[in-house]
NUDO-211646 format. One line per field, with one value per residue: residue number from 1; x negated, y negated, z of N, C-alpha, C in turn. Coordinates in Angstrom, 3 decimals, m for minus. Atoms other than C-alpha are relative to their C-alpha. Layout:
% residues N
num c(NUM  ...)
nc1 c(X  ...)
nc2 c(Y  ...)
nc3 c(Z  ...)
cac1 c(X  ...)
cac2 c(Y  ...)
cac3 c(Z  ...)
cc1 c(X  ...)
cc2 c(Y  ...)
cc3 c(Z  ...)
% end
This chain:
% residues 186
num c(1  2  3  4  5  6  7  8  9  10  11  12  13  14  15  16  17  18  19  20  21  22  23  24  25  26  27  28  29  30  31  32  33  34  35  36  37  38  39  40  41  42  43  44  45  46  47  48  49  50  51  52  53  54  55  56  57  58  59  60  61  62  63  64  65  66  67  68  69  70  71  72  73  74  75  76  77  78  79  80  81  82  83  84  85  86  87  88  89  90  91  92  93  94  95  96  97  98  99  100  101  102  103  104  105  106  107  108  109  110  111  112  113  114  115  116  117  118  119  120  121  122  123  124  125  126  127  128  129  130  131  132  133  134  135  136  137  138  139  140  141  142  143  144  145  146  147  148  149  150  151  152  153  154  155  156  157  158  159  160  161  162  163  164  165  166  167  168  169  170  171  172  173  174  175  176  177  178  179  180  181  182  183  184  185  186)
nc1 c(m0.846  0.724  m0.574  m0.590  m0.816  0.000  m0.289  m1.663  m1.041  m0.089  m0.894  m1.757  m0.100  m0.193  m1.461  m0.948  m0.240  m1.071  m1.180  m0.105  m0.115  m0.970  1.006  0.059  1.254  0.460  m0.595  1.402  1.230  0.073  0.436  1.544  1.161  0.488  m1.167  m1.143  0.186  1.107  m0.420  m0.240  1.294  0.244  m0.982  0.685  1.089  0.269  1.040  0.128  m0.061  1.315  m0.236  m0.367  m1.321  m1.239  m0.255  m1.068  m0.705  m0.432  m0.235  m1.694  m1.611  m0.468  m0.103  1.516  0.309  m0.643  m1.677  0.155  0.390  m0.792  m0.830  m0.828  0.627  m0.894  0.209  1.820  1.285  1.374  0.183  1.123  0.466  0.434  m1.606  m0.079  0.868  0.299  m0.308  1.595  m0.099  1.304  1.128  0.015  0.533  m0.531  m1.232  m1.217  m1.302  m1.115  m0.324  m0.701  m0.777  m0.988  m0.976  m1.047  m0.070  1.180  0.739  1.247  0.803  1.474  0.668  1.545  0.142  1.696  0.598  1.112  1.126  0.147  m1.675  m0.428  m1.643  m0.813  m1.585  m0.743  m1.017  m1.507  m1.321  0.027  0.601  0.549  1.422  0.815  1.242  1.126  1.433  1.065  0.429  0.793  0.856  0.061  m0.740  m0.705  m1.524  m0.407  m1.672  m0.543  1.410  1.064  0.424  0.095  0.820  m0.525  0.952  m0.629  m0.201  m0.782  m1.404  0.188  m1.465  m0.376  m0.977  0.209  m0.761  0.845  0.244  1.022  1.004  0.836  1.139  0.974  1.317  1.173  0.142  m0.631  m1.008  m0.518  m1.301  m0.872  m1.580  m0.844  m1.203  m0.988  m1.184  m0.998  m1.052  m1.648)
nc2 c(1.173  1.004  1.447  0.425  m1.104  m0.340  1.155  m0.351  m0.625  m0.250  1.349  m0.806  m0.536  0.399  0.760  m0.837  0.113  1.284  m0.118  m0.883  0.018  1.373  1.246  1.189  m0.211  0.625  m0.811  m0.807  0.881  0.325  m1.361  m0.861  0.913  0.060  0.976  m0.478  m0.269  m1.667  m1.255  0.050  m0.449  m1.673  m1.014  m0.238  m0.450  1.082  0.008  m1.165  m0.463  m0.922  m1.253  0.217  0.112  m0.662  m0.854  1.163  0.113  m1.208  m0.368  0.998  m0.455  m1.165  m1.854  m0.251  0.080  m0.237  0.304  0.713  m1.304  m1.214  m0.285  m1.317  m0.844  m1.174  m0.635  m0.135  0.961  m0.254  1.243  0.272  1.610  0.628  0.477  0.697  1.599  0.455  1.681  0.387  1.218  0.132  m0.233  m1.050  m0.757  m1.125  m0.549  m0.881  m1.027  m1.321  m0.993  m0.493  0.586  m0.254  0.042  m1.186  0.230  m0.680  1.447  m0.040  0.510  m0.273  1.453  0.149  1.664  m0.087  0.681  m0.211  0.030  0.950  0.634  0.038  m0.033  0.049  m0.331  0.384  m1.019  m0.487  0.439  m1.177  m1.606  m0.253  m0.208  m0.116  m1.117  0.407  m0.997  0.658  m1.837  1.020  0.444  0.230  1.151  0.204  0.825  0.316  m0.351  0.369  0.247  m1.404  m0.236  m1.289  0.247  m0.927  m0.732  m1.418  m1.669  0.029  0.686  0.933  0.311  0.930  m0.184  1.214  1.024  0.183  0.542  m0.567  0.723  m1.240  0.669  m0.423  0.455  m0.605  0.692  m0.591  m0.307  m0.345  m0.330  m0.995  m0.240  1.045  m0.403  0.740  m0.363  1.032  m0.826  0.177)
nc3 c(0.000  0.440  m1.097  0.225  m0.088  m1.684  m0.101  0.218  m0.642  m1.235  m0.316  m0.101  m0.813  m1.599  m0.006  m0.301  m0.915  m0.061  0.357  m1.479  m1.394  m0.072  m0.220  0.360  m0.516  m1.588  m0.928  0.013  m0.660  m1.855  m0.528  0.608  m0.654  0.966  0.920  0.992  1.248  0.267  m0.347  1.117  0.758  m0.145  0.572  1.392  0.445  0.636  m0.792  m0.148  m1.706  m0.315  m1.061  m1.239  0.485  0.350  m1.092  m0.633  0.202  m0.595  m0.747  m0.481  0.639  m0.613  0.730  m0.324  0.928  1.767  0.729  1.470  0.928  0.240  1.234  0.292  0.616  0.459  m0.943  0.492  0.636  0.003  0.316  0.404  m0.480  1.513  0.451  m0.586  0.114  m0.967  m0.084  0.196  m0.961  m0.468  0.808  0.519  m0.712  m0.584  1.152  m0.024  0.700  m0.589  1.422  m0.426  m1.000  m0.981  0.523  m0.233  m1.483  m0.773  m0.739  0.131  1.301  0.546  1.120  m0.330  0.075  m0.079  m0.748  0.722  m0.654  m0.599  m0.370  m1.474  0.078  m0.803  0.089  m0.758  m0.458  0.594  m1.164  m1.412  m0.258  1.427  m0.395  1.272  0.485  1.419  0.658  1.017  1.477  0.942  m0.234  m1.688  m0.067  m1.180  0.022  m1.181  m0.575  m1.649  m0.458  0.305  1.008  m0.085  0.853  0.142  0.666  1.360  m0.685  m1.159  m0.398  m1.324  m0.316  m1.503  m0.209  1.439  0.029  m0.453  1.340  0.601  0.671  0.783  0.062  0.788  0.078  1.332  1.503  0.838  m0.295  m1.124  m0.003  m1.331  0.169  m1.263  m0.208  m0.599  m0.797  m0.898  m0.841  0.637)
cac1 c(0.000  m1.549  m1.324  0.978  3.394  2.632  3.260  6.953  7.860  6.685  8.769  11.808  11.426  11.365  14.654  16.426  15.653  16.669  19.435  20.411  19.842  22.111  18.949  17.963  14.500  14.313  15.976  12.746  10.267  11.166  10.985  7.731  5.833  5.145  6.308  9.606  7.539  4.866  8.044  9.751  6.678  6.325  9.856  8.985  6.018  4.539  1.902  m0.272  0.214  m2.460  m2.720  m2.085  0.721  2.815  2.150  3.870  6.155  7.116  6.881  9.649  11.927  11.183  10.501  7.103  4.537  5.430  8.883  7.475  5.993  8.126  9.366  11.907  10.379  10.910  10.905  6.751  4.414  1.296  m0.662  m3.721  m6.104  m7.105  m2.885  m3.125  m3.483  m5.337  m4.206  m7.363  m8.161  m11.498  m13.026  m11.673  m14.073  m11.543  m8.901  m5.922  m4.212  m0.865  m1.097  1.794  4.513  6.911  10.007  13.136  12.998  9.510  7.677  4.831  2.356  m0.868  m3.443  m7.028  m8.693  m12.485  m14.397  m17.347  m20.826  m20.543  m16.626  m15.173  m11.006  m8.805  m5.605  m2.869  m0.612  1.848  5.554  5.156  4.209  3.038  m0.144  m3.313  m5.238  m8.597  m10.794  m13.731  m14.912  m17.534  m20.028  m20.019  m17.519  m16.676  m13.408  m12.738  m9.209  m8.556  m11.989  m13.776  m15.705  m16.068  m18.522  m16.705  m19.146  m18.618  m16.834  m15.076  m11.770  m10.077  m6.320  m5.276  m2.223  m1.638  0.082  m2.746  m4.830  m7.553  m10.877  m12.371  m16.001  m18.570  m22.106  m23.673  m25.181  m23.147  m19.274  m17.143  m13.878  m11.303  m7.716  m5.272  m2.071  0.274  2.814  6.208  8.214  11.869)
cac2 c(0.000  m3.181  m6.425  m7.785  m5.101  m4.669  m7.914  m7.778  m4.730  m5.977  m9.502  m7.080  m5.367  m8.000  m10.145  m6.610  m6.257  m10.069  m9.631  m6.658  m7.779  m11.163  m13.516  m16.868  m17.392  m19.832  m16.948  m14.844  m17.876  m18.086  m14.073  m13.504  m16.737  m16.652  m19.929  m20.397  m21.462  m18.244  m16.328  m17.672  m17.430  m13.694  m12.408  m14.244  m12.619  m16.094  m14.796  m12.196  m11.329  m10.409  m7.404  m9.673  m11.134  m8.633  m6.730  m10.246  m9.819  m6.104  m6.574  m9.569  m7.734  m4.788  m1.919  m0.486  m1.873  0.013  m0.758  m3.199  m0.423  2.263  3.283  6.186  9.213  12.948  15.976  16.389  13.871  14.338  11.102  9.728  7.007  6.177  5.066  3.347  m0.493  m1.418  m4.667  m6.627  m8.881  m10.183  m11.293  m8.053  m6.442  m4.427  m2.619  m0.636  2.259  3.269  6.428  7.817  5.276  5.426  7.155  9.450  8.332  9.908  7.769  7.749  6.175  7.465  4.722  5.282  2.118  1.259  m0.998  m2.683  m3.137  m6.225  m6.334  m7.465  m7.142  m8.131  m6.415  m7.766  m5.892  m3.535  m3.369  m1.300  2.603  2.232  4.179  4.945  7.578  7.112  9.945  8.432  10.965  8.239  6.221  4.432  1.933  0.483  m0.712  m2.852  m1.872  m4.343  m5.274  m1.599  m0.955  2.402  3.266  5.970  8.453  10.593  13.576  11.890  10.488  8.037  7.919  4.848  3.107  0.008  m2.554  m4.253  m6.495  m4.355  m5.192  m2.761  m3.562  m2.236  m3.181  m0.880  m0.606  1.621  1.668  2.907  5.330  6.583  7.763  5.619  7.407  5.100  6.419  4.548  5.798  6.208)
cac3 c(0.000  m1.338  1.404  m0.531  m0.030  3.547  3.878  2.475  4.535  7.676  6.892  5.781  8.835  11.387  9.788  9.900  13.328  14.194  12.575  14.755  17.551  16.600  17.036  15.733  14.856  17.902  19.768  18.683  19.102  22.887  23.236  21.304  22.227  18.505  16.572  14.688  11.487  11.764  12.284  8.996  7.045  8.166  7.280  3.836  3.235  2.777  6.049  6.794  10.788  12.687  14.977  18.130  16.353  15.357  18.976  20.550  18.432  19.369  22.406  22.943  20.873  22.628  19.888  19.003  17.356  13.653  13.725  11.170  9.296  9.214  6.099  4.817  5.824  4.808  6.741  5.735  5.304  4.221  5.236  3.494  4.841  0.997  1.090  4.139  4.315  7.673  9.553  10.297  13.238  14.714  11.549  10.137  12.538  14.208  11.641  12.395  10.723  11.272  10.161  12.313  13.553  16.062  14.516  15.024  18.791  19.197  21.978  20.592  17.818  16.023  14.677  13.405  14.472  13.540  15.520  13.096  15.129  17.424  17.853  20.698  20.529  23.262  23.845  25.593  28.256  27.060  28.930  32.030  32.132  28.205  28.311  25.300  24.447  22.556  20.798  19.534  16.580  15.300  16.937  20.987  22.381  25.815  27.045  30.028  31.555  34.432  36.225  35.347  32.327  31.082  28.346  25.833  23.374  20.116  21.025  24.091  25.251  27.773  28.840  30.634  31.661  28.838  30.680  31.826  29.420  27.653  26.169  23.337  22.989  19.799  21.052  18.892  15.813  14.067  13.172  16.095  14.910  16.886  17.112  19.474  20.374  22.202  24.691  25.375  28.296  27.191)
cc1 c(m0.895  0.575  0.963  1.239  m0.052  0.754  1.553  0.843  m0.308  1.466  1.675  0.233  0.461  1.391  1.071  0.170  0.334  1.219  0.996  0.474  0.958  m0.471  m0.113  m1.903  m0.303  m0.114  m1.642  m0.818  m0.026  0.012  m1.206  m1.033  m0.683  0.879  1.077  m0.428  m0.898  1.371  0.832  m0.877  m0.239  1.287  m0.127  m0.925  m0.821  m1.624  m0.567  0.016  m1.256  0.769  0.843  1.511  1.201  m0.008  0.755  1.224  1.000  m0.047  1.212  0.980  m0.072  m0.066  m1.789  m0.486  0.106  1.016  m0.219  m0.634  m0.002  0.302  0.886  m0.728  0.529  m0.517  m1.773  m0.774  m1.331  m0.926  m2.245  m1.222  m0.617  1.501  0.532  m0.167  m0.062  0.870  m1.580  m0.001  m1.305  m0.813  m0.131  m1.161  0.518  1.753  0.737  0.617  0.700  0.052  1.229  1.073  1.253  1.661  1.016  0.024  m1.326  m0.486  m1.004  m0.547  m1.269  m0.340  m1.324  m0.481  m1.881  m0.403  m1.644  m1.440  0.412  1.618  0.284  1.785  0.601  1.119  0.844  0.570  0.894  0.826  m0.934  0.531  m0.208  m1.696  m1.288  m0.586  m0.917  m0.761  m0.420  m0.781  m1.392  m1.079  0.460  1.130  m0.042  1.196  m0.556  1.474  0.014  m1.427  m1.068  0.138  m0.309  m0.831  0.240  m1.131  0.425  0.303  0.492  1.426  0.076  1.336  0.156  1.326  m0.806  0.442  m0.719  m0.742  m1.474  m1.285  m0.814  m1.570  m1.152  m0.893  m0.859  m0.614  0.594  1.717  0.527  1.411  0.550  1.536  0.618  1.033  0.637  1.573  1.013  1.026  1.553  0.774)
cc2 c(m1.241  m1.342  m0.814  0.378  0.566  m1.222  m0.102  0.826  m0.486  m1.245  0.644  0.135  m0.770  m0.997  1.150  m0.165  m1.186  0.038  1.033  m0.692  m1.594  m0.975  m0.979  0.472  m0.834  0.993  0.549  m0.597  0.131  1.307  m0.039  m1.086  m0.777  m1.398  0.226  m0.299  1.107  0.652  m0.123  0.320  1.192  0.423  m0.610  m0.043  m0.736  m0.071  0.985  0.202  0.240  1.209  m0.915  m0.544  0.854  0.587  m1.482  0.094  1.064  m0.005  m1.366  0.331  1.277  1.320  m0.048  m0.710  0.668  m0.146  m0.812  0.450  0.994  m0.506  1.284  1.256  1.500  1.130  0.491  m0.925  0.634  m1.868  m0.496  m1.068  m0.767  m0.998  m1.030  m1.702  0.016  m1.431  0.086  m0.995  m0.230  m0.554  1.276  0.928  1.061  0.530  1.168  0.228  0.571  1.242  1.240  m0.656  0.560  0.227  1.110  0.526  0.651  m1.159  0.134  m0.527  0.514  m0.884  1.205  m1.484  0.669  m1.317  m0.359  m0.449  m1.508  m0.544  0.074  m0.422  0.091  0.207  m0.094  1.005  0.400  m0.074  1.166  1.254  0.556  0.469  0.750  1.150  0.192  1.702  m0.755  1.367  m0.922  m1.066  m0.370  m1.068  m0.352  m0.874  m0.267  0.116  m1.022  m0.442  0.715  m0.041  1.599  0.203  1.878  0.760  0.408  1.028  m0.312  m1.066  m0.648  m0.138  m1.213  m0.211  m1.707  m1.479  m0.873  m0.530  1.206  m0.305  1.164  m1.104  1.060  m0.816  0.483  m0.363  0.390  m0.009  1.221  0.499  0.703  0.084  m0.373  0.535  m1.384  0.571  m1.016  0.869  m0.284  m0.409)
cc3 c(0.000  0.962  m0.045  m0.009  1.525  0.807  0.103  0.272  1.295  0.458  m0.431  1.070  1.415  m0.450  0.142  0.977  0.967  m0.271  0.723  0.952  0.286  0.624  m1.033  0.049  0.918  0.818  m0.162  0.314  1.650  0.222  0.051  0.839  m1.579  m0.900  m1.100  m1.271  m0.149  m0.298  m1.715  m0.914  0.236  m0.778  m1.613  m0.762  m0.550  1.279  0.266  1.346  0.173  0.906  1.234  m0.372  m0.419  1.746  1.085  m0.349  0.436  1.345  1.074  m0.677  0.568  m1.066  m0.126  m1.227  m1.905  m0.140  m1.383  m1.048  m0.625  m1.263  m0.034  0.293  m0.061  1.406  m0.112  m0.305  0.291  0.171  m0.471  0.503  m1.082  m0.212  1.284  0.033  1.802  0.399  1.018  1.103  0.495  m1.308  m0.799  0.633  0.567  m1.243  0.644  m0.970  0.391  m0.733  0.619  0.956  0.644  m1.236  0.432  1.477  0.317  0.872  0.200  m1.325  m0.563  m0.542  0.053  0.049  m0.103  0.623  m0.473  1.689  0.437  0.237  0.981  0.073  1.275  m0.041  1.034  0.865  m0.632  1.113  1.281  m0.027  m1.827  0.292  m1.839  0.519  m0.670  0.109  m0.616  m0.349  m0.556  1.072  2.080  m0.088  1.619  m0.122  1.237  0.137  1.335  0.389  m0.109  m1.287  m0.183  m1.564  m0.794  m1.321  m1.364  0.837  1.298  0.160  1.287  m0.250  0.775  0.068  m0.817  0.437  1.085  m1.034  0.249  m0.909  m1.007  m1.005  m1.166  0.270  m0.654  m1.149  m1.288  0.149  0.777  m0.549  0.926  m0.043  1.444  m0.053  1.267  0.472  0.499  0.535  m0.315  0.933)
% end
């Protein structure tokens, strides 16, 4: 999916769910935090979001980050990361792929996210008892969770609890991949 096309489902996606929920984009400005011209300019695909932006936005309307991503899907997907479009934040340093959003009430998300050499990405609190799961398959990372730092490997994992601001840190010298599951309690 080409940016320009990511673009125009995420701005479908979020006037559906406005519309829904029988909001105004003021109504949404004073949820999200996010202005009422960003928020026009998003539903017509006239902006590209960032990461922190759309997760403001999901999380004053209350669904999961891919709600604005989802598409139709069948009982099988096969998914590609050649078919993926990343969203990009940091200087495009840190990239996210959904390559498994939240759908058919599952409460849960798959991303691969990469983390280039010297990125430093801050992630906001999620709602309360939203919790992550990282495998890093690919180079070193640390996170700070809360006041503790924890310093994660190739070939190791780290569960926390999400609603709590988060700090994902590449000091290395080599790109940093890893698979992010995201738990939301029903």
């Amino acid at each position: 999916m080409q940016t320009t096309q990511l673009n125009e489902l995420i701005g479908k996606r979020l006037k559906e769910m406005r519309m829904k929920k029988g909001l105004s984009l003021d109504n949404v400005a004073e949820l999200t935090g996010v202005s009422k011209p960003m928020l026009g300019q998003i539903e017509r695909a006239r902006s590209n979001p960032t990461v922190s932006t759309l997760w403001k936005i999901a999380e004053g309307l209350n669904v999961p980050f891919t709600a604005f991503l989802e598409d139709k899907k069948s009982e099988v997907n096969i998914v590609k990361e050649t078919e993926l479009t990343p969203i990009k934040e940091n200087d495009e340093q840190f990239e996210v792929f959904p390559v498994f959003p939240m759908a058919g009430g599952k409460p849960f998300e798959i991303y691969k996210v990469t983390l280039l050499p010297g990125c430093h990405y801050q992630a906001a609190a999620h709602p309360t008892g939203v919790e992550e799961y990282l495998w890093l398959y690919s180079g070193t990372i640390r996170i700070r969770i809360g006041d503790e730092t924890y310093a994660i490997r190739e070939k190791e994992g780290i569960q926390f609890s999400a609603d709590q601001s988060h700090l994902y840190m590449n000091s290395g010298k080599a790109t940093a991949s890893l698979v992010m599951v995201i738990y939301y309690p029903l």
